[in-house]
Structures are given as structure tokens and as C-alpha cells.
LUMKOLDREN-155195 format. One record per residue (C-alpha): residue in three letters; residue number from 1; x, y, z. Coordinates in Angstrom, 2 decimals. Example, Ala and Ser with C-alpha at 12.3 -4.5 7.8 and 13.67 -1.06 7.14 Angstrom:
<sites>
{site ALA; 1; {12.30; -4.50; 7.80}};
{site SER; 2; {13.67; -1.06; 7.14}};
</sites>
This chain:
<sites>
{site UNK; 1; {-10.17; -58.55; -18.75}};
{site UNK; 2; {-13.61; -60.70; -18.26}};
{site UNK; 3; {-16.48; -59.22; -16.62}};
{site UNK; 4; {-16.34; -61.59; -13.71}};
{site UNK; 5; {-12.78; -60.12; -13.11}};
{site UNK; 6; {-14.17; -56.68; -13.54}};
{site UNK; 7; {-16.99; -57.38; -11.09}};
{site UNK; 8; {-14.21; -58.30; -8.13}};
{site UNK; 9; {-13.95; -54.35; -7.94}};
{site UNK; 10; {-15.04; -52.37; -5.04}};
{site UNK; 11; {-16.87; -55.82; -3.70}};
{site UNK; 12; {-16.51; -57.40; -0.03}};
{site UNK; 13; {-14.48; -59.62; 0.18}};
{site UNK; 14; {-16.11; -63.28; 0.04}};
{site UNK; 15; {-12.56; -65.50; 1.20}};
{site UNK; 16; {-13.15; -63.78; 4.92}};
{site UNK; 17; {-10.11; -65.33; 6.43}};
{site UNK; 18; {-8.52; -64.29; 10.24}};
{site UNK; 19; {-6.13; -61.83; 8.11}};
{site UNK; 20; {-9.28; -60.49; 5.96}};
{site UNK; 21; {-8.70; -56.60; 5.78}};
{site UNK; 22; {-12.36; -55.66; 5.11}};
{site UNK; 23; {-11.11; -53.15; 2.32}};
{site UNK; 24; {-13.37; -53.32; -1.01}};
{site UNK; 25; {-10.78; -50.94; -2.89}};
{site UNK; 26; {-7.98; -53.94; -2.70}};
{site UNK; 27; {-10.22; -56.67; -3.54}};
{site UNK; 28; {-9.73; -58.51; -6.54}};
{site UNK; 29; {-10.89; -62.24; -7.92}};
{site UNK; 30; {-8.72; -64.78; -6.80}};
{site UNK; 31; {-8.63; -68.23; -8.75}};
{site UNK; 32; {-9.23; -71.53; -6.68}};
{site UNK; 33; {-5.96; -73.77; -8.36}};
{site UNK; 34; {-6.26; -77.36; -8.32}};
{site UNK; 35; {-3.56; -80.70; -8.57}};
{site UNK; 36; {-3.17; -80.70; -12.44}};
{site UNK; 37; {-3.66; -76.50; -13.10}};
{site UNK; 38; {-0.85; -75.75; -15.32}};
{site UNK; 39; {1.71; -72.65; -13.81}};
{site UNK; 40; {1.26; -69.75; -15.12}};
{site UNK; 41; {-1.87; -70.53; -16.94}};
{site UNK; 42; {-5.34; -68.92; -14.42}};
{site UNK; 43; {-7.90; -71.35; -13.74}};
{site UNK; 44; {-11.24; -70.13; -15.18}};
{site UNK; 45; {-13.16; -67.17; -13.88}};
{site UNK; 46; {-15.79; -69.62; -12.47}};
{site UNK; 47; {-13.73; -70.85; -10.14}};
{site UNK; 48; {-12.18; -67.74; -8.14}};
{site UNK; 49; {-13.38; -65.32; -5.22}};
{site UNK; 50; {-13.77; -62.01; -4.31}};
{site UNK; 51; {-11.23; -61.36; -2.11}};
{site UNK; 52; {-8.91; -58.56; -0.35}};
{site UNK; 53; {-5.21; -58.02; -0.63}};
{site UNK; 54; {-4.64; -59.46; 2.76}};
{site UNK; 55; {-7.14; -62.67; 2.07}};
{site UNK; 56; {-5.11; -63.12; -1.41}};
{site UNK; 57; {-1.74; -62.93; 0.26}};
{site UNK; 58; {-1.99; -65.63; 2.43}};
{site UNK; 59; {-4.06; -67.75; -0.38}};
{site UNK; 60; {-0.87; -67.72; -2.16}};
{site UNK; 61; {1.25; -68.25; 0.14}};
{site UNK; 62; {2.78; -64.58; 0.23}};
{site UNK; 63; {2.39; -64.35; 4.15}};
{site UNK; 64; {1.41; -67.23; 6.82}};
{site UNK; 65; {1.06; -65.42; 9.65}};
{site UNK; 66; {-1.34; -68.18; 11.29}};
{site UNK; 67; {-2.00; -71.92; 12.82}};
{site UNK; 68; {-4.13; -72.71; 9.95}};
{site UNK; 69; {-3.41; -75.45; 8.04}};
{site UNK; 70; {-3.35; -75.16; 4.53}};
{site UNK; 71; {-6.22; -77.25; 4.20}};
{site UNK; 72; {-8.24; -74.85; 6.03}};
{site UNK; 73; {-6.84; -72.34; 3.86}};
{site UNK; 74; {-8.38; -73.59; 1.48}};
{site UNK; 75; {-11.50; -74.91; 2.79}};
{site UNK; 76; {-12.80; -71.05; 3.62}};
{site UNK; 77; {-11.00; -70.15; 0.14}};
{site UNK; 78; {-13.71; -72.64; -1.17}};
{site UNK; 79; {-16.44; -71.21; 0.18}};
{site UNK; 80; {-15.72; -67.54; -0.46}};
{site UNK; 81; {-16.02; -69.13; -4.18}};
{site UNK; 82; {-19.43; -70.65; -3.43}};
{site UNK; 83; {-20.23; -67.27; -1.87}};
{site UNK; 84; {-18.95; -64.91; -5.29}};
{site UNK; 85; {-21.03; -67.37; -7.37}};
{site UNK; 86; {-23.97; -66.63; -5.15}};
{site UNK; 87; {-23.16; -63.00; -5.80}};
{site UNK; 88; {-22.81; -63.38; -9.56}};
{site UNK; 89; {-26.29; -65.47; -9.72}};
{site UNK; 90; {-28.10; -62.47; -7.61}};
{site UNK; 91; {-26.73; -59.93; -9.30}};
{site UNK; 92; {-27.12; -61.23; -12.74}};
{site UNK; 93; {-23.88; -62.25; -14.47}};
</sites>
């Protein structure tokens, strides 16, 4: 595992979306997937989040329990990645 994964652990969760459960212990680093990323094959560390289990699910597409498009989905996915760089630049990694 990298140490930007390991870093995801016990952190806030950065994605913050209407679902967000505000629980550090299920937060993990999400990866921001683009046209062209092969299945099966994670984007890199660089571009993920921080986020919770609940944040994560819908991300995927696990749940949709809202009227937000999926371009809005992915607009505040984008900036809980802007916001875990910030993290990883203050803090050092």
C-alpha cells in the first residue's frame, strides 16, 4: 500500500457530499477515474480523495440516493481531491 493510501486513515473526509457520514474510521482514498482509465487498473494516488464510506458509495455509483447529477458528483469529488492535495502539501507528503 502507498503512503498516500495509508494517510486516508482516520482523516476527514475531503469529498463532503449531502450523504457525507462525517466518520474518519471509514474513510479511505478514493481515485478520481477519467474517459480512457483502464477497468480494473486505479488511477494514481495523486489523483484520489479522502473520503468516507458513504461519500465513496455514491462516487461509485453503489447508492444514488439524490437529485444530483452526476456531473455534480463529480464536480465536489474534484474538489475534495484539490482539498487532500492541500492536506498532503501541509502536512508534508
Amino acid at each position: 500500500m502507498s503512503k498516500l493510501r495509508d494517510s486516508a486513515k482516520g482523516q476527514n473526509c475531503m469529498v463532503r457530499l449531502w450523504c457525507c457520514n462525517h466518520n474518519p474510521e471509514t474513510t479511505v482514498l478514493a481515485h478520481y477515474r477519467m474517459k480512457g482509465d483502464g477497468i480494473g487498473k486505479k488511477p494514481n494516488d495523486m489523483r484520489a480523495a479522502f473520503a468516507c464510506s458513504a461519500c465513496h458509495d455514491e462516487i461509485d455509483g453503489r447508492t444514488h440516493k439524490t437529485n444530483m447529477t452526476r456531473r455534480e458528483i463529480l464536480l465536489d469529488f474534484a474538489e475534495g481531491v484539490f482539498r487532500t492535495q492541500d492536506w498532503w502539501r501541509d502536512n508534508g507528503y
